[in-house]
C-alpha positions in Angstrom: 4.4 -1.9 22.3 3.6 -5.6 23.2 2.6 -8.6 21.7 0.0 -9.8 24.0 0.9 -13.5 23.0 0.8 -15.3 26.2 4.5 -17.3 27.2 2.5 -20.4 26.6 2.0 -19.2 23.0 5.6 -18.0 22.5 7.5 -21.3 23.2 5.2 -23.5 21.7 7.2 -26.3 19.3 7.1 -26.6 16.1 4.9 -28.9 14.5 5.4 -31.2 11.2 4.9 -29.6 8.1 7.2 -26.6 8.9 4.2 -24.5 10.5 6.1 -23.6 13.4 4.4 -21.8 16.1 6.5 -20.0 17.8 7.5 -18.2 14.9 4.1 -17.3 13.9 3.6 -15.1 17.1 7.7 -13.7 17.2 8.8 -13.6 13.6 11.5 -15.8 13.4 13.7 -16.4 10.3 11.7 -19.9 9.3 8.1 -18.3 9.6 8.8 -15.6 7.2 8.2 -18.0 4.0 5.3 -19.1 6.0 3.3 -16.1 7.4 4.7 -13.4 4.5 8.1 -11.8 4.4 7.6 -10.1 7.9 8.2 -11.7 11.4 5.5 -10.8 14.2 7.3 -8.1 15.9 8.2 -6.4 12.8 5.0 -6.6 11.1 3.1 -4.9 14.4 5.7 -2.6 14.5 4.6 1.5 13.9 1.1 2.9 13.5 -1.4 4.0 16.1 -0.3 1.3 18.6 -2.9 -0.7 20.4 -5.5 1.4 20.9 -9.1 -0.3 20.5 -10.2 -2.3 23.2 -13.7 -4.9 23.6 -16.1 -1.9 23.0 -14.4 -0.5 20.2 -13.7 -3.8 18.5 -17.4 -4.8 19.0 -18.6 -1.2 17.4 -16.3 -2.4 14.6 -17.9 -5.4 13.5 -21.7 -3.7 13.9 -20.7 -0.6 12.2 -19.3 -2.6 9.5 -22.5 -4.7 9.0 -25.3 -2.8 9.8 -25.2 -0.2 6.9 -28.1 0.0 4.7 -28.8 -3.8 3.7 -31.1 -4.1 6.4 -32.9 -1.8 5.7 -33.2 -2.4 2.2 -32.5 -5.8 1.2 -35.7 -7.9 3.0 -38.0 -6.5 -0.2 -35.7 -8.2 -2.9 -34.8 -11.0 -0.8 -39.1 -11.6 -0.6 -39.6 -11.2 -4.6 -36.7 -13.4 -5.4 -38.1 -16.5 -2.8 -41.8 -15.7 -3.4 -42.3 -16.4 0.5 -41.9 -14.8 4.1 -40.9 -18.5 5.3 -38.7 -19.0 2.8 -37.0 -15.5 3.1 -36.6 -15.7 6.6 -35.2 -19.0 6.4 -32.5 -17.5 4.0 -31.7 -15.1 7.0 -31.1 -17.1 9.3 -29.3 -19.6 6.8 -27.2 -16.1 5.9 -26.6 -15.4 9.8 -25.5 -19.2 10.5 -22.9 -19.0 7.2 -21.5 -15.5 8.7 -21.4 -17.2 12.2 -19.4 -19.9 10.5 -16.9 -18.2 8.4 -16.2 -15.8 12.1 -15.3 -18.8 14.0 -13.0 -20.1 11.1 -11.7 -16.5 11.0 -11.1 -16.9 14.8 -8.5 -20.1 15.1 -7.0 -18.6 12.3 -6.8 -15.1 13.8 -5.8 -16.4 17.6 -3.0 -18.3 15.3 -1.6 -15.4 13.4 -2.7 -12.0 15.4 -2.0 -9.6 13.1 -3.3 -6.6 11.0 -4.4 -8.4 7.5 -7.3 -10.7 7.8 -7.4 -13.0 4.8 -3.7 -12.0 3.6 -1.9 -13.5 7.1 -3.9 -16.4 6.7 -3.3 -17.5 2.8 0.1 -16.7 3.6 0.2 -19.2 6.2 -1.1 -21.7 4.0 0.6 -21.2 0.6 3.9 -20.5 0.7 4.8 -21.6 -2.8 4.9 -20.3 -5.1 6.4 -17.5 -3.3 4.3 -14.4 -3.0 1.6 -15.6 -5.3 -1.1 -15.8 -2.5 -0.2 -12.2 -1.4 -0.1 -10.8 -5.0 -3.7 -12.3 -5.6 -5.3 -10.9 -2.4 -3.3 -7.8 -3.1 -5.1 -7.2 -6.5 -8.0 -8.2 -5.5 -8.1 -6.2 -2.0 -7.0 -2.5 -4.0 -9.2 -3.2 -6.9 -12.0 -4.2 -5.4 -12.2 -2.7 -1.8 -14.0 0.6 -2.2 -16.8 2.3 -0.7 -17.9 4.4 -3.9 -21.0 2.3 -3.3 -21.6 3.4 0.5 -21.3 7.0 -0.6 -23.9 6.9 -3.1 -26.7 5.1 -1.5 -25.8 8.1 1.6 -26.0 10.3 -1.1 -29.7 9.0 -2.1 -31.0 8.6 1.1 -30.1 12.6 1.8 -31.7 13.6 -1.7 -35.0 11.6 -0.4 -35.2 13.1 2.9 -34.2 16.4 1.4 -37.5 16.0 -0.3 -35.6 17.2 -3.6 -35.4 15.8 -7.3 -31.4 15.9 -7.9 -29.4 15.6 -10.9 -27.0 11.9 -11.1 -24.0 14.7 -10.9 -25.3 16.6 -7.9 -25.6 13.0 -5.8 -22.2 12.3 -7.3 -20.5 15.3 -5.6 -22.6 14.8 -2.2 -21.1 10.7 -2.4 -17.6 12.7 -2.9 -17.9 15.2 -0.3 -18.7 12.1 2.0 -15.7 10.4 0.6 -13.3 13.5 1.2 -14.6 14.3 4.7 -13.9 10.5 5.6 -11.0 9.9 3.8 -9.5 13.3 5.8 -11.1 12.8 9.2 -9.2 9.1 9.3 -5.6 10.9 7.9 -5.3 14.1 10.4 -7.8 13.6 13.5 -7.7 8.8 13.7 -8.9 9.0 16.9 -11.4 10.9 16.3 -12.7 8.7 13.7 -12.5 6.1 16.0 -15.0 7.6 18.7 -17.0 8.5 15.6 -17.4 4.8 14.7 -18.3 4.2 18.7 -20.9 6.7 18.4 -22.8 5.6 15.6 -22.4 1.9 16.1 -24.5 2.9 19.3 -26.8 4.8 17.0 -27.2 1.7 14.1 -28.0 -0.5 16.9 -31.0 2.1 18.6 -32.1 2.7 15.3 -32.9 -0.9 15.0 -34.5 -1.6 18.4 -36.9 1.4 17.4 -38.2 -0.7 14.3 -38.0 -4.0 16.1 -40.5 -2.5 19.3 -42.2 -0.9 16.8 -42.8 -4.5 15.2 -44.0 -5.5 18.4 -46.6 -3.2 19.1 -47.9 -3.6 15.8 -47.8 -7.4 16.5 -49.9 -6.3 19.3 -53.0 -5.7 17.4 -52.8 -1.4 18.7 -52.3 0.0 15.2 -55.5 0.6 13.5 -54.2 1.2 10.3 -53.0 -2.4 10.0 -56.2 -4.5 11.3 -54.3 -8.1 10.8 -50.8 -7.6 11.6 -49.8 -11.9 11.6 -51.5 -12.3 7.9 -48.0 -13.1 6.5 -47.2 -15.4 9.4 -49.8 -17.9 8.5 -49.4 -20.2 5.6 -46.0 -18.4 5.6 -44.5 -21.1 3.0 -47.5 -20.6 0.4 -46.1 -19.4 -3.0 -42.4 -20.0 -2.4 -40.2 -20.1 -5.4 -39.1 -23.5 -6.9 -36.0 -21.6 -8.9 -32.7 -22.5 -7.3 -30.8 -19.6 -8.8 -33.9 -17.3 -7.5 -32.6 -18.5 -3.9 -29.1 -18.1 -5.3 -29.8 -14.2 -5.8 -31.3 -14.2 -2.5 -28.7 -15.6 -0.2 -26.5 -13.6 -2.3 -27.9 -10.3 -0.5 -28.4 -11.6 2.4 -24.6 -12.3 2.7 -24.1 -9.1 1.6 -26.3 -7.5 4.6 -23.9 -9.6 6.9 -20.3 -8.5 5.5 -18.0 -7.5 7.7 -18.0 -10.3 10.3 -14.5 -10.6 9.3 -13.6 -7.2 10.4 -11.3 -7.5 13.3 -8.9 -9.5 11.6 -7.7 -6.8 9.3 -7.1 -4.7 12.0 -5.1 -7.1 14.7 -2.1 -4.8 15.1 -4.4 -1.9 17.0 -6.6 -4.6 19.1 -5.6 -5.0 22.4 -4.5 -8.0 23.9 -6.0 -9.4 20.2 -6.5 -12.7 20.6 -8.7 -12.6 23.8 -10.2 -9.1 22.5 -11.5 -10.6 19.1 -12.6 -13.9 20.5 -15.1 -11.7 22.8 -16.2 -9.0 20.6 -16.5 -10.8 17.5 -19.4 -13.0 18.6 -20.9 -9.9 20.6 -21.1 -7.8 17.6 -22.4 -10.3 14.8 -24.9 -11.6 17.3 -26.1 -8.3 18.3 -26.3 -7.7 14.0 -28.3 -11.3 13.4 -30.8 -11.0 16.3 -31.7 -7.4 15.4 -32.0 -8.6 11.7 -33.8 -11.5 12.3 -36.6 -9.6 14.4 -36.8 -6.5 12.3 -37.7 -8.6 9.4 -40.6 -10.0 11.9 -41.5 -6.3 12.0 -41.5 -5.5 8.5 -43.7 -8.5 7.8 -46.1 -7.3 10.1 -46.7 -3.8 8.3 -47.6 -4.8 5.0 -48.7 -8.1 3.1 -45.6 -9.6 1.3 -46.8 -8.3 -2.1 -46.4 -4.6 -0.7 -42.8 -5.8 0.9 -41.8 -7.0 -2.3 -42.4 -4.3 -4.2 -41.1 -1.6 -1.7 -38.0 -1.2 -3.6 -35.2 -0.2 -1.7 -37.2 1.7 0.8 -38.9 -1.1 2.7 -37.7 0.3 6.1 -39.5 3.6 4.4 -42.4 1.9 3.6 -43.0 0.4 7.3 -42.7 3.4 8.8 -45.2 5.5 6.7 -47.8 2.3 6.8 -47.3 3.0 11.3 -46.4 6.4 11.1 -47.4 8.3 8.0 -45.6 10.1 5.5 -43.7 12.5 7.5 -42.2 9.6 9.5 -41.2 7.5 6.2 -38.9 11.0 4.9 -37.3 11.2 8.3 -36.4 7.2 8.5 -34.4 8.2 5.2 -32.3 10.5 6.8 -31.6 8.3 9.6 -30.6 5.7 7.1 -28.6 8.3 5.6 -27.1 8.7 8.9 -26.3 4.4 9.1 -24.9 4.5 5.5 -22.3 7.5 6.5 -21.3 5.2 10.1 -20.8 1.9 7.6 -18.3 4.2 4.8 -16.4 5.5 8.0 -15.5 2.1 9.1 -14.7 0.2 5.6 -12.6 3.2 5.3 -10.9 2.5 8.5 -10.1 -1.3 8.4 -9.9 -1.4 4.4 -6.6 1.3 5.1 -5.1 -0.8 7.4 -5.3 -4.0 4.8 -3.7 -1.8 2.2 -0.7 -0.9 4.6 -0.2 -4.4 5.4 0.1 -5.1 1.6 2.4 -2.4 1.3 4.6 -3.5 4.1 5.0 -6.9 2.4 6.1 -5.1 -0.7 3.8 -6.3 -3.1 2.6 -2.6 -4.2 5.0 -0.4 -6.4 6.5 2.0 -4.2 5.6 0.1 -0.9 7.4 2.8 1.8 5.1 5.6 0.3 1.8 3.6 1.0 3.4 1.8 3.7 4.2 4.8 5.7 2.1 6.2 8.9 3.8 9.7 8.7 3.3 12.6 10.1 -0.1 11.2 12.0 0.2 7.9 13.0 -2.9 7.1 10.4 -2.4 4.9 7.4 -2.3 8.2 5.2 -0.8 6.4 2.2 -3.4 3.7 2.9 -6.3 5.7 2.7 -5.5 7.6 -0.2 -4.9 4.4 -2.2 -8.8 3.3 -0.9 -9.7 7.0 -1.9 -8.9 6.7 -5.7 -10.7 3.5 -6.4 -14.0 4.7 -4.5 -13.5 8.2 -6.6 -12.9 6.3 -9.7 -15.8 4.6 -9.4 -18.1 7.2 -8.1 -17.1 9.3 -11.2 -16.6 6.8 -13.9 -19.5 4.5 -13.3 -23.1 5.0 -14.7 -25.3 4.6 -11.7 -27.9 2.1 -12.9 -27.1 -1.4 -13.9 -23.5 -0.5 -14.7 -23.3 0.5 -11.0 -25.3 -2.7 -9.6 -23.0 -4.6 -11.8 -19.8 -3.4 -10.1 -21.4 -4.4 -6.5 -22.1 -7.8 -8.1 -18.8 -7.7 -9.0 -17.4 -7.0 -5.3 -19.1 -10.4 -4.1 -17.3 -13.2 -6.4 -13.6 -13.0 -6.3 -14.4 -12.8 -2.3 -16.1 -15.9 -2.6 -13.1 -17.5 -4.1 -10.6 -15.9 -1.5 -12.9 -17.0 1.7 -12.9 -21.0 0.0 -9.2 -21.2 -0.2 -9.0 -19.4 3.6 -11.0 -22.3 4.9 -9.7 -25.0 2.9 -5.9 -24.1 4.2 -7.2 -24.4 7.8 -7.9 -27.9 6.7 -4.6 -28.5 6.0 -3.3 -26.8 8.8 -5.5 -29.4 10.6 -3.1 -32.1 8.7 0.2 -30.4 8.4 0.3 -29.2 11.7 -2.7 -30.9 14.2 -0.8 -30.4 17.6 0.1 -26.5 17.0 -1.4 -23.7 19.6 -4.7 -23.2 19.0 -6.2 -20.6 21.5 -9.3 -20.9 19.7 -10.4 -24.2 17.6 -13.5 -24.6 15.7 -15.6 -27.3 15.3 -14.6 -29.0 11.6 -18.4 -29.3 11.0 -18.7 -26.2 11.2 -15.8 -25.1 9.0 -17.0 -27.3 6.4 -20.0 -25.7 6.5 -18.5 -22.8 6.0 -16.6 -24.1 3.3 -19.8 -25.7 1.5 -21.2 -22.1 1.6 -18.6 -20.7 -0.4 -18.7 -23.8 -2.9 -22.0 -22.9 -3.6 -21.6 -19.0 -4.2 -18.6 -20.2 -6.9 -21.0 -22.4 -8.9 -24.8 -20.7 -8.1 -23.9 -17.5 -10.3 -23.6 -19.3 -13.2 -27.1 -21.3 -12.9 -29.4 -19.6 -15.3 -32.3 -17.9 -13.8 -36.2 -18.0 -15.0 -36.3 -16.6 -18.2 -32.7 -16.4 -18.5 -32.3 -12.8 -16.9 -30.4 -11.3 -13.4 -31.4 -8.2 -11.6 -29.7 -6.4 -14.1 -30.1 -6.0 -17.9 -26.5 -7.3 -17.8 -26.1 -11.5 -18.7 -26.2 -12.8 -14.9 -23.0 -14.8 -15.5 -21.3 -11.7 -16.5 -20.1 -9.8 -13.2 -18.8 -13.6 -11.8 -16.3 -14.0 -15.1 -15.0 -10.7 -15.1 -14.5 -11.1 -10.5 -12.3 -14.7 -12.5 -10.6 -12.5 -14.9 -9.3 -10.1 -12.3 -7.8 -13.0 -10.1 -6.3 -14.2 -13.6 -4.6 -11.1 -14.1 -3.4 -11.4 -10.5 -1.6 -14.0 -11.5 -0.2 -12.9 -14.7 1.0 -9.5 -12.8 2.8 -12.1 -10.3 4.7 -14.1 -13.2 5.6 -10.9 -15.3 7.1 -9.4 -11.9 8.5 -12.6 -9.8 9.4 -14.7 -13.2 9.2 -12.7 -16.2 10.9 -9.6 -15.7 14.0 -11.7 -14.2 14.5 -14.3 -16.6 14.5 -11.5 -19.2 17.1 -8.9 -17.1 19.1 -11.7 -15.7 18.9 -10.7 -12.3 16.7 -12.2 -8.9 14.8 -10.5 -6.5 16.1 -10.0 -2.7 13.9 -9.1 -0.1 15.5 -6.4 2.3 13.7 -5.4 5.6 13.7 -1.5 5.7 12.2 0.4 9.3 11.0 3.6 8.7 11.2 7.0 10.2 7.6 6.2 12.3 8.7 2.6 13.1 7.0 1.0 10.3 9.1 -2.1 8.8 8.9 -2.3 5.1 10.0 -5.1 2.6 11.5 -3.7 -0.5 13.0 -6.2 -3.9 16.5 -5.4 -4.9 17.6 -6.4 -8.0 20.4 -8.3 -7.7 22.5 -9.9 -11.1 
């Protein structure tokens, strides 16, 4: 297996502020408290080699965003702003933040090439206290990082075009069954799963077109069951909200519809040639996602008035195709959503397996060679069975309702915080180290941008909303303090193991590089008096 780091990159010199390059792309001794416990080598060492080139990698990214948001999201997005001006400026405002945060992802990623994503990078930036920045993503990453909520909008979307009234327990066992057959297809037959997230990347993407050409001939004036198609495009501004928490919620979803930008980056170690790879496809595949989304919102305005979008629910994409179709059309676009829902599970699963692993490697999990290890496959086995039992957990324990929209509130927040320190340490990366490598270097407006985006997801939770009520019967502060409390017990689960625990047994904790029978390199902490 190979690096791909070009010689250039390999013999840069060390910069001030001990960031030294050339460790950050071979592993030397000095990187380690800089860039995780792992050198470069070792921690790209084992797995399913590099294996996904440009086309893979862009599939990736669009399979990742494009689930159902799109088709869901523009009727909440219009009640909350009151306007189809001001929702499609949120969009595009949503699309601009996501193109942001990828080209902050990308110096960071062309610095630090490796399978992880946010964990490389806060490793990178703060090294002390040691392993606290790893222990915190780690917690947050295994807690947080199902797809229980993927498998039950599938399971919805199948009742609907199934034409059948089911019980909450029969669409819990269809969002399991989809959780099994994923969870299994990635362990025993990977590339298989990869070709499956080829093929319905390609699907997501003709799915789309259809409703954006079909948006254009209704733009054209030849449906006669919609006799002013551009009503909502004049005065397009009239009635528009004067809340700010209302555009709070808004943007809120909108980011949501765009996750998964940062997709690449936790997958590094099976990209080839990464750094040129990611700096291609990444772009490709979130622009692909924001001009699709942008002009199939055009075509959803175009169907109905913006009362009707509004109050479409979570069918809009439903309700345009019955208003140009007729019924039987608006049951089949739910099984095609269905069909995107399943595609966006399959890869969270994928890339959330390999974040796991990496954690594991750096021996921040109990029992890291067991989740660490790619035997007998070459899969993440262990790293998809520890995604599996959250998602089950969730899909089992969890009321759907607003105890279920409360946990995917709950998802958004401690991300937030995590994305806001990512960008404010390649700020001082700027300072520490300004002359370092940078195959890729974005434009600090930009990154502050970025940064000013996630300042204002921290604080516009907390801004109380008309009337003092969410979109839950939940308090609308609530999901946000209990994302808080999670990264605070984080942080207590890093003192109790790293301080603690030590103090009390008299003994310190060694870090000791272990390779594994498929070639994986894991850290384990012995106890030593």
């Amino acid at each position: 297996m190979t690096s791909d780091i070009t010689k250039e990159e390999a013999t840069s010199p060390p910069e001030k502020g001990g960031f030294d390059n050339s460790a950050s792309v071979v592993g030397s001794d000095e990187q380690h408290a800089q860039a995780g416990e792992l050198g470069f080598e070792e921690a790209t060492r084992g797995g399913m080699g590099r294996h996904l080139g440009i086309t893979s990698t862009i599939f990736l990214i669009v399979g990742r965003i494009i689930g159902v948001g799109i088709f869901s999201t523009p009727s909440s997005v219009t009640e909350s702003v009151g306007s189809v001006g001001a929702a499609m400026l949120l969009w595009l405002l949503g699309f601009l933040l996501a193109a942001s945060g990828l080209a902050v992802w990308l110096e960071l990623g062309s610095m630090l090439p490796r399978s992880g994503g946010e964990k490389v990078f806060l490793e990178a930036v703060y090294t002390k206290p040691k392993l606290l920045a790893t222990v915190v993503f780690a917690v947050q990453a295994v807690a947080l990082g199902f797809t229980a909520s993927g498998c039950v909008v599938f399971a919805s979307y199948v009742v609907v075009a199934a034409g059948h009234k089911a019980t909450e327990w029969e669409e819990r066992g269809i969002a399991i069954s989809v959780l099994v057959f994923i969870t299994l297809l990635h362990t025993f037959f990977p590339k298989w799963g990869v070709r499956g997230m080829d093929v319905l990347g390609v699907y997501k993407i003709i799915l789309l077109l259809f409703i954006v050409v079909t948006g254009w001939v209704v733009l054209s004036g030849r449906i006669s069951s919609i006799p002013d198609p551009e009503a909502n495009f004049r005065n397009a501004f009239a009635g528009s909200a004067t809340s700010s928490n209302l555009y709070a919620i808004g943007l809120f979803k909108v980011l949501n519809s765009f996750s998964g930008w940062s997709n690449a980056a936790y997958v590094a170690n099976e990209i080839r040639n990464p750094i040129r790879t990611v700096k291609i496809a990444a772009p490709i595949g979130l622009g692909i996602c924001g001009v699709l989304y942008m002009l199939a919102n055009v075509a959803y305005y175009s169907a109905g008035t913006k009362e009707e979008i509004a109050h479409s629910g979570t069918t809009v994409a439903s309700f345009f195709m019955g208003k140009v179709f007729g019924p039987a059309a608006e049951k089949a676009l739910s099984a095609l959503v269905a069909v995107s829902a399943f595609g966006n599970v399959l890869t969270i699963t994928f890339a959330q397996s390999r974040v796991n692993q990496e954690l594991a490697k750096e021996g921040v999990i109990p029992f890291p060679k067991f989740w660490a290890s790619s035997w007998p496959f070459g899969s993440p086995s262990a790293g998809l069975l520890l995604h599996f039992i959250p998602s089950f957990i969730v899909i089992i324990a969890i009321p759907f309702g607003d105890a279920y929209d409360f946990i995917i509130d709950l998802e958004g927040y401690p991300s937030s915080v995590i994305y806001f320190f990512v960008v404010a340490g390649l700020f001082y990366l700027r300072w520490s180290a300004p002359n370092i490598h940078r195959p890729f270097k974005v434009w600090w407006p930009v990154a502050a941008f970025f940064m000013l985006g996630q300042a204002f997801q921290l604080v516009a939770p907390f801004i109380r909303p008309p009337g003092g009520k969410g979109d839950t019967s939940l308090p609308y502060w609530l999901s946000s303090v209990v994302g808080i409390v999670i990264l605070v017990a984080a942080v207590v689960y890093w003192a109790v193991w790293q301080l603690v625990l030590p103090a009390i047994g008299g003994y310190r904790l060694v870090p000791e590089h272990e390779v594994l029978a498929d070639g994986t390199t894991v850290v384990t902490y012995k106890k030593t008096k």
